[in-house]
N, C-alpha and C positions, 0 to 999 in steps of 0.2 A: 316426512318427519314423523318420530313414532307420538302417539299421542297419549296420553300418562292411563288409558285403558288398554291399550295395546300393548306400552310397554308391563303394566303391570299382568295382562295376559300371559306374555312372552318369560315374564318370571317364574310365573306357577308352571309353566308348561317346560322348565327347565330345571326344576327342582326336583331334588329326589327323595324328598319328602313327598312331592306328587308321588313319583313310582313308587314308592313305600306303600301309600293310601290306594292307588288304584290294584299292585299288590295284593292287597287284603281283600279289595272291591273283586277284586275277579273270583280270588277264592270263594269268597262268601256267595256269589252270584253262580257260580259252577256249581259248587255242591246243593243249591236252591234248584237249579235245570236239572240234575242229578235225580234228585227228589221229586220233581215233576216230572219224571221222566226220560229225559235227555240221556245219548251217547256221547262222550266224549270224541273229537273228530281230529282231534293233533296224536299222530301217530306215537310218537312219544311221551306225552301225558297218558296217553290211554295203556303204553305197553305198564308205566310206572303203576295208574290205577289198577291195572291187572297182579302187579306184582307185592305192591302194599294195600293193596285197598283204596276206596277211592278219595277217603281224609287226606290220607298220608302220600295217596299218591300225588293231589294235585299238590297239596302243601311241600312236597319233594321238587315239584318242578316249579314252585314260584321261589323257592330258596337258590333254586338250580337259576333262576331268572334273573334276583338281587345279585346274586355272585356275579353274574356275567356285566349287567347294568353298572353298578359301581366300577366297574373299569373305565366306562367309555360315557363320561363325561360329556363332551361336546355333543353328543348325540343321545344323550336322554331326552329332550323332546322331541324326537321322533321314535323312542320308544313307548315315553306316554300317549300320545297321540291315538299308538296302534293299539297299548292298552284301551285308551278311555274306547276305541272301536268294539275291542274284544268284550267290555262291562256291557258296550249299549247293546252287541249282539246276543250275551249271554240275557239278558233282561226281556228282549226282542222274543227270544226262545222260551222263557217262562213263562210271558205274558200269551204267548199261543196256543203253550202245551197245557195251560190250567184252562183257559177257552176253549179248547178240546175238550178236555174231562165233562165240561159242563152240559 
């Protein structure tokens, strides 16, 4: 039986207001790795960063991300999920790369 933490887990982890917010979260956290340093490593994103710059390129593929996400409903908590993975990894990467510098 879900428990009124769980279930209220299970909310936020279905919401696409989450994907909206972690959306933004990736961006802002890319272009932070960007700025300490960091390569982009999704071959795709990185052809886009080559071809707009790396503002416009990531912000091309997170709009390129809401278009697709807004389709598929039942499975946006499993696309937030892999988001909130890609913010902890992008955060993972900055806190390294300015421990580097130092």
């Amino acid at each position: 039986m879900a428990t009124p933490r769980s279930a209220g887990i299970a909310k936020i982890l279905r919401s696409r207001w989450t994907f909206l917010g972690l959306q933004i979260l990736d961006l802002l956290t890319t272009l932070a790795a960007f700025h300490a340093g960091a390569l982009e490593v999704n071959p795709l994103v990185a052809q886009l960063t080559l071809s707009f710059g790396r503002f416009h390129g990531v912000l091309i593929s997170k709009l390129i991300a809401v278009a697709i996400a807004m389709g598929v409903r039942r499975l946006v908590w499993v696309i937030n999920i892999f988001y909130t993975g890609v913010v902890c990894w992008n955060i993972i990467v900055i806190v390294l790369l300015v421990l580097k510098l130092k």
